[in-house]
C-alpha positions as CSV (number, residue, x, y, z in Angstrom):
1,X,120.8,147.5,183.6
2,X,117.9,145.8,183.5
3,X,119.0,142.1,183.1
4,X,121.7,142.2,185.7
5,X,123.5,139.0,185.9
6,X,125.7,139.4,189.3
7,X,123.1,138.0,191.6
8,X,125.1,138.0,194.6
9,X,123.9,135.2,196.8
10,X,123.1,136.4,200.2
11,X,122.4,134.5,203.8
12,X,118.8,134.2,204.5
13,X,118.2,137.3,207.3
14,X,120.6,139.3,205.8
15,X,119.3,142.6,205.9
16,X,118.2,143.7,201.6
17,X,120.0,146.9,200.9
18,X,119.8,149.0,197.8
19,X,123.1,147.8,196.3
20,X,120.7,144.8,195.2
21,X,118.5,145.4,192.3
22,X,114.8,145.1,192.0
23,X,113.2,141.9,190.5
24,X,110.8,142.3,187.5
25,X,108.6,139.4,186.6
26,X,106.1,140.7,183.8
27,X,102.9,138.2,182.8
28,X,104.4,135.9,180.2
29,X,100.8,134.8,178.5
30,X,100.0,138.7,177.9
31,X,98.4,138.3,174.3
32,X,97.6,140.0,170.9
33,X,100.7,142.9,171.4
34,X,99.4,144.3,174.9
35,X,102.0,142.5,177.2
36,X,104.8,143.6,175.0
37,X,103.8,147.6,175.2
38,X,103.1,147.0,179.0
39,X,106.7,145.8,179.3
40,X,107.7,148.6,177.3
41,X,106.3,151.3,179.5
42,X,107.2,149.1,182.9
43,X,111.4,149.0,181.6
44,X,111.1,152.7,180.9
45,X,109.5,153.9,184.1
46,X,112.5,151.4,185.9
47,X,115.1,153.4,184.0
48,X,116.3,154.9,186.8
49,X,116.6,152.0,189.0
50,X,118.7,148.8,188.6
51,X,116.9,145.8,187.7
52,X,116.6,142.3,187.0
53,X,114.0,140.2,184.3
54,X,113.3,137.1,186.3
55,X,110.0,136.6,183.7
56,X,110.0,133.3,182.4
57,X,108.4,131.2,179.7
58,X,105.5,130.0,181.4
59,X,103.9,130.6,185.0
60,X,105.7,127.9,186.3
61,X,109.4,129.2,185.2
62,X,109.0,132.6,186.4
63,X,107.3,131.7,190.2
64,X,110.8,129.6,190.0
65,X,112.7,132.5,189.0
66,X,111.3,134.6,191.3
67,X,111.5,132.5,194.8
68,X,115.2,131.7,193.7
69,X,116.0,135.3,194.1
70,X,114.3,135.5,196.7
71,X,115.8,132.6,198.9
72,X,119.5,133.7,197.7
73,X,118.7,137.2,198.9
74,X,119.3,138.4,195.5
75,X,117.0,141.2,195.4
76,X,115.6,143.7,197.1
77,X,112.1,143.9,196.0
78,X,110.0,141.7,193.8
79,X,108.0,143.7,191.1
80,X,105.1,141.7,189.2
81,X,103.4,142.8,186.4
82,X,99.8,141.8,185.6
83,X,96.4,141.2,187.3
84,X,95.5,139.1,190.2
85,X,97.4,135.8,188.9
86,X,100.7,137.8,189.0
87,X,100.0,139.0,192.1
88,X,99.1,135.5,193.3
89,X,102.8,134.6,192.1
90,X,104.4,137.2,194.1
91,X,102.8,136.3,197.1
92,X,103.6,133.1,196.9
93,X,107.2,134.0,196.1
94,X,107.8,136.8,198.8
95,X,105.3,135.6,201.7
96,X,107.1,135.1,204.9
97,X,110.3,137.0,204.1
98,X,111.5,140.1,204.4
99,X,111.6,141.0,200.4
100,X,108.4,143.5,199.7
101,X,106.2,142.7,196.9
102,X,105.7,145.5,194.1
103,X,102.5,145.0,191.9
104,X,102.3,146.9,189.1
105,X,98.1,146.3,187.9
106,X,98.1,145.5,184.2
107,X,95.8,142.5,184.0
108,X,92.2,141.5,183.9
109,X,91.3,141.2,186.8
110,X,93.2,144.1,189.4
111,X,91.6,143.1,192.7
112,X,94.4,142.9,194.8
113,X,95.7,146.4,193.6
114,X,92.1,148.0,194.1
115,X,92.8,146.9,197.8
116,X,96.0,148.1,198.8
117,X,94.8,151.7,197.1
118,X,97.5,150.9,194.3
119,X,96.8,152.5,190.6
120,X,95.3,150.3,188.2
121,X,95.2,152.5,185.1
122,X,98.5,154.1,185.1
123,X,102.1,151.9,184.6
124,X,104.0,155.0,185.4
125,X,102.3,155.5,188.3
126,X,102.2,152.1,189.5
127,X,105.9,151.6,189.6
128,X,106.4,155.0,191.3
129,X,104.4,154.1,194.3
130,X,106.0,150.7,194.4
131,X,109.4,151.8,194.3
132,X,108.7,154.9,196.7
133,X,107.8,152.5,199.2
134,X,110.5,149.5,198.9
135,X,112.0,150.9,202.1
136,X,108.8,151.5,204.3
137,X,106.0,148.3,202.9
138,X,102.7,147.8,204.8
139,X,102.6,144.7,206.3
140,X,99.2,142.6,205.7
141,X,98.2,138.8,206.6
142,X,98.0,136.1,203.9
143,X,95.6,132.7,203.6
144,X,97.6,130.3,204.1
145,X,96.3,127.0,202.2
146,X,96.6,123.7,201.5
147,X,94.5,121.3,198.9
148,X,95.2,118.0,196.5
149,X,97.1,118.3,193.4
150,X,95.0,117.9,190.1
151,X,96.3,114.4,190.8
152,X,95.2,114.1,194.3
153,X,97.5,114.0,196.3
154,X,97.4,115.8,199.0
155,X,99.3,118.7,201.0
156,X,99.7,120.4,198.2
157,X,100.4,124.1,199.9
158,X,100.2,127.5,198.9
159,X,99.7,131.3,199.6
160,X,96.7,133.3,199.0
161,X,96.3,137.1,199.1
162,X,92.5,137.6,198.4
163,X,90.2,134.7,198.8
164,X,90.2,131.1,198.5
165,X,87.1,129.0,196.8
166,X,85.9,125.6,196.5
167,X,82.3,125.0,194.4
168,X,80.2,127.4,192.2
169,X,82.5,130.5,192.0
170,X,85.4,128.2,191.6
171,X,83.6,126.5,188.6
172,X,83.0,130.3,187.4
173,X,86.4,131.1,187.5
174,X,86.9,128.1,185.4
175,X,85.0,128.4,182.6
176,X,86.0,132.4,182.9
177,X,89.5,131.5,182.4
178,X,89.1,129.6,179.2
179,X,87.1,132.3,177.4
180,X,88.4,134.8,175.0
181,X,85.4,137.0,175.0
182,X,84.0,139.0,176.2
183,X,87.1,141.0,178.0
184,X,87.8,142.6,181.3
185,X,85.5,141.7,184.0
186,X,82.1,141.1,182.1
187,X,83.8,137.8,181.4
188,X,83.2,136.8,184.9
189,X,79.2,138.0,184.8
190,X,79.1,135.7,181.7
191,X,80.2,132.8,182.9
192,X,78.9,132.7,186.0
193,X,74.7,132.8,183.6
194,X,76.5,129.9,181.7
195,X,77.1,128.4,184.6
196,X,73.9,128.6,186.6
197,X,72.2,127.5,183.6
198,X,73.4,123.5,184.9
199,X,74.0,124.5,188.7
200,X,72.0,122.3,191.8
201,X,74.0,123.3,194.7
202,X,76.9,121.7,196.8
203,X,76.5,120.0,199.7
204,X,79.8,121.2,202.2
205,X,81.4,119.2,205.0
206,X,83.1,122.8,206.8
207,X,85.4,122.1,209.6
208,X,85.8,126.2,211.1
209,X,87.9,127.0,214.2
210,X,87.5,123.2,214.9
211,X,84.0,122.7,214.8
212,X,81.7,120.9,212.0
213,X,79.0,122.2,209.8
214,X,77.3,120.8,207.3
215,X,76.4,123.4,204.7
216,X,74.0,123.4,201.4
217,X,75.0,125.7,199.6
218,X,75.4,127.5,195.9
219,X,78.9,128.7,197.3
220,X,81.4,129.0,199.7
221,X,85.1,131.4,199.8
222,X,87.5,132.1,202.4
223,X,88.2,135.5,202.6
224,X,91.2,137.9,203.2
225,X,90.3,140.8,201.0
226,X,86.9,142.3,200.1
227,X,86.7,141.7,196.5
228,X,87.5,138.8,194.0
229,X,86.4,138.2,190.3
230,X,86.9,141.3,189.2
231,X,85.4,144.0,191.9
232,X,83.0,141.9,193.2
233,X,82.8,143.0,197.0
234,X,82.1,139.6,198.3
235,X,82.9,140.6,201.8
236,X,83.1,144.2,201.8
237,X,84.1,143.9,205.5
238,X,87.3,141.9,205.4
239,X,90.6,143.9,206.2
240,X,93.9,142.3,205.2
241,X,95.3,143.0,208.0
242,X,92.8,142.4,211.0
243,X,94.4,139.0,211.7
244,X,91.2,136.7,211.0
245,X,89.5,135.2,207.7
246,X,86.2,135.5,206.9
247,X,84.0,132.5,205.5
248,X,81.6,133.4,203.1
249,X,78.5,131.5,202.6
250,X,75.6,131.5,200.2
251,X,73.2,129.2,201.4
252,X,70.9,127.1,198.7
253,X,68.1,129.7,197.1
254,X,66.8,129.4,193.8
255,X,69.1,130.1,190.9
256,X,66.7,132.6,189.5
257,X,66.8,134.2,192.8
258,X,70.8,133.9,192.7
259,X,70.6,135.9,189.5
260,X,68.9,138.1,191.5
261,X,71.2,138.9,194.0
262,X,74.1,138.4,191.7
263,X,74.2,142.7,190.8
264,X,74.6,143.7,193.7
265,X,77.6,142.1,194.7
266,X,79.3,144.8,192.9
267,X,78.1,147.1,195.8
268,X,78.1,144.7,198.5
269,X,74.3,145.0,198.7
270,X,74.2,141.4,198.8
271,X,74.9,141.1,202.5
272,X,71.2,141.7,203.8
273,X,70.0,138.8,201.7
274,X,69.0,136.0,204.4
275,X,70.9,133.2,202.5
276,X,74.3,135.2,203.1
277,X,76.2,134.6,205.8
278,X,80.1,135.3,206.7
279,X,81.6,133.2,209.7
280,X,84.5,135.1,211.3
281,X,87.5,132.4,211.9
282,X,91.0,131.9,211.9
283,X,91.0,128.1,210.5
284,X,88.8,126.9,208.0
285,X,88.6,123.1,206.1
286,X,85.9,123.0,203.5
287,X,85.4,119.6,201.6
288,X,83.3,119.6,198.2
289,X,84.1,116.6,196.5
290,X,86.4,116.3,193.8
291,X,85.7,120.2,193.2
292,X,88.7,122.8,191.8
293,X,89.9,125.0,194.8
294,X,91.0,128.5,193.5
295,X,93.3,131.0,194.7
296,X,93.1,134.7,193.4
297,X,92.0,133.1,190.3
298,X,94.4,130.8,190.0
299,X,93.6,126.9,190.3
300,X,95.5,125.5,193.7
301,X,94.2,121.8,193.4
302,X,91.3,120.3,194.8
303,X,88.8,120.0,197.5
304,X,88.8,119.2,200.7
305,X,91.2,122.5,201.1
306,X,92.5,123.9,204.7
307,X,92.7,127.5,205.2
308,X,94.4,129.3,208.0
309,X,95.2,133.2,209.1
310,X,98.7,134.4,208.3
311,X,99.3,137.2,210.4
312,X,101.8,139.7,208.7
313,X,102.9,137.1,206.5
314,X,103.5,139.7,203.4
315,X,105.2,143.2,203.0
316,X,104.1,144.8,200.3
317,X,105.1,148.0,198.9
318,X,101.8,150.0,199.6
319,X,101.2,152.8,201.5
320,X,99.2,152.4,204.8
């Protein structure tokens, strides 16, 4: 049944075995009807399996939910449901344990499916190739990070699949997530013009590998993955699992020059442009003032935020 209620605590390092069921946590802010049919068809391609809802009322609830289960050994497999934020929440639920992460794409923004070669347009599918591979995962490194609460204080840590920001593109993301229109990734484009239209530059104080650098620049990411914001191929490069991070740097031009550029991050043209550059490391600290820090999307606190390599922190159900 899908809302099992024997969760049979289990000794951390216990080996999971397919007596347990599967966790389910499915986006709980979905709007307008569209969450509700994705559920729909998520429960009815899981038929077959046994299950457990650990979705919650808010974020919050179901990221508690889910690392419960987790910790008590209670499942064998975490499945979430939604775009990149859901994702974010499984990572940080299912990083540096044995339990393999399932993500079923239904969101926004689907950048860490698009990665791991997982479907995006297809529920059915989705949950097939997670469940065909709960017993065989690919195992990929995570960002492991650490930033001030939106109260400031510090060591506030977290997980990161994709990339981790600090400045213009975290601003972006920002305004991006307050807007109801326009949908889907054009959101993104638009907010990043409404945001240029006031942008100056950020001066950076970047500790990387242990070294300083001061940096002028319109932005700066940490990298994992290639692509954040929706398919934009910021460092078309990056592998997930080749045990470094990649910094990500474009230094000050113009803003009409920017705007420019901006197109052809969709192809990963930008990378010729003589104001981008990408610093290989495996530690990086990058202070911006009292700016937002973002995490696949979602808000992590606030700069100065430390990032460090992960290697093989996350199994995810993928196939190689």
């Amino acid at each position: 049944t899908r809302r099992s209620s024997d969760l049979n605590p289990a000794r951390q390092g216990v080996a999971v075995t397919t007596d347990l069921p599967i966790g389910v946590v499915i986006n709980p802010t979905s709007g307008k009807g569209r969450g509700a049919r994705v559920a729909a068809q998520v429960w009815q391609a899981l038929a077959a399996q046994r299950t457990i809802d650990l979705s919650g009322a808010n974020y919050e609830q179901a990221l508690g939910n889910a690392r419960e289960a987790v910790a008590r050994g209670a499942i064998r497999a975490l499945f979430v449901v939604g775009g990149d934020g859901m994702a974010h929440l499984g990572v940080n639920a299912c990083g540096h344990t044995s339990v393999p992460l399932g993500i079923i794409a239904a969101g926004t923004g689907n950048d860490s499916a698009t990665v791991l070669g997982l479907p995006t347009e297809d529920i059915a599918a989705a949950v097939a190739v997670a469940v065909s591979q709960i017993d065989s995962p690919r195992t990929v490194d995570l960002l492991e990070g650490e930033a001030r609460d939106s109260e400031g204080t510090p060591n506030h840590k977290f997980l990161s699949f994709g990339t981790v920001s600090a400045g213009f593109d975290a601003l972006v993301n920002a305004r991006a997530n307050r807007m109801t229109w326009p949908k889907g990734p054009l959101r993104y484009q638009v907010a990043m013009v409404l945001e240029l239209m006031k942008f100056r530059g950020i001066k950076y104080t970047a500790v990387i590998d242990g070294v300083e650098r001061k940096i002028e620049a319109m932005l700066c990411a940490v990298a994992n993955a290639p692509a954040f914001g929706g398919g934009m191929l910021i460092a078309p490069h990056a592998k997930v699992d080749d045990g470094e991070l990649d910094l990500f740097v474009v230094h000050r031009i113009p803003r009409r020059t920017l705007l420019r550029i901006f197109p052809k991050v969709y192809t990963g043209g930008h990378i010729t442009h003589p104001a981008v550059e990408f610093v290989p490391a495996q530690q990086v600290s990058l202070d911006a003032g009292n700016l937002p820090a973002y995490s696949d999307g979602e808000f992590v606190g606030l700069s100065p935020v430390q990032v460090r390599i992960a290697r093989g922190a996350l199994k995810v159900c993928a196939r190689p």
